[in-house]
N, C-alpha and C positions, 0 to 999 in steps of 0.2 A: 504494500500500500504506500502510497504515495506519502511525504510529510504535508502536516497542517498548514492552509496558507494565513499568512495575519493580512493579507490584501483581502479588502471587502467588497470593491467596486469593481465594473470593469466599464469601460467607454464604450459604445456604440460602435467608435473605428477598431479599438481593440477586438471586442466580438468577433467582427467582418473580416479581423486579419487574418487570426486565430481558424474563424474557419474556412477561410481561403486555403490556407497552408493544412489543409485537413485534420488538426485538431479533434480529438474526440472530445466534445461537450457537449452537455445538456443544458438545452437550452429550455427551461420549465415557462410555459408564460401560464400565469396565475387571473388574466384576464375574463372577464364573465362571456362564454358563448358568443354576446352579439359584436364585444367589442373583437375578437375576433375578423368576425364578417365586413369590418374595416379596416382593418390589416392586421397582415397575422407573417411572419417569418416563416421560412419553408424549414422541414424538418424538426419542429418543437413537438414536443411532450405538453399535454396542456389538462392541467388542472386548476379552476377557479379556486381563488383562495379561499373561499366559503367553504369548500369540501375539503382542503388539505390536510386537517387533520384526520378526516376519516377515510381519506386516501394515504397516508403519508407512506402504507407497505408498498405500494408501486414502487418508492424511491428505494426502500429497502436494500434490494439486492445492489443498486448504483452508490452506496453510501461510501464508496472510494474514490469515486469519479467528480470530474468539477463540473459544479452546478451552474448555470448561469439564469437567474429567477429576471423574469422581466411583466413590465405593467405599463401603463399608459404612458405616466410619468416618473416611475421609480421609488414613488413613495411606500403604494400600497409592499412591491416585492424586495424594498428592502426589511420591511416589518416581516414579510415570511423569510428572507434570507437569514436574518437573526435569529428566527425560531428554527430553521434547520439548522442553525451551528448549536445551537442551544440544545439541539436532539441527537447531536455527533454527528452528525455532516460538517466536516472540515473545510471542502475544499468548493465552496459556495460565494457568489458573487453575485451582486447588485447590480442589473444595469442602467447606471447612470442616467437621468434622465429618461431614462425607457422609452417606448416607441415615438413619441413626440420627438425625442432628440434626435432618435435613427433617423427619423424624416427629415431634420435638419442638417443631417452631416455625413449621411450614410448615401440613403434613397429617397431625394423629392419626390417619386412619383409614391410613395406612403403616405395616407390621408393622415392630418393632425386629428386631433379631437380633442 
């Protein structure tokens, strides 16, 4: 298993690079269903924060892997990224800003909300 990271955040361009250069991450978005259906990153794992705790064994078996929690604006997924480090997921990250910011620095063509 990997060591513990004390990096809590990751940036939007960080993410993008990361998984350009093929990176294994999970990338959790914690977003409700419809916000979704306004932009959603390809390849994510998704469970609304509402349900996380009573999903949290999906994560289970990835509890070695870096997590990357993302939300509209990074508020809501940095309050679940704390509570996974809080439950021994180590290797969990914040992303900055969340989808709003992507759309600012990533991909314009990502609707704001």
């Amino acid at each position: 298993m990997s060591e513990p990271t004390t990096k809590v955040e990751i940036t939007p361009l960080e993410l993008k690079k990361r998984r350009e250069q093929g990176e294994s991450l999970i990338v959790l978005d914690i977003r409700e269903p419809h916000e979704l259906k306004i932009s959603v990153l390809p390849d994510i794992m998704h469970i609304p924060m509402g349900e996380l705790t009573d999903r949290i064994e999906e994560l289970e078996a990835r509890k070695g892997d870096e997590i990357v929690v993302v939300c509209r604006a990074g508020n809501r997924s940095s309050v679940i990224a704390e509570f996974l480090r809080e439950n021994g997921f180590e290797r969990v990250y914040n992303l900055t800003g969340g989808m709003n910011l992507w759309a600012d620095t990533v991909d314009q063509s990502f609707q704001k909300y």
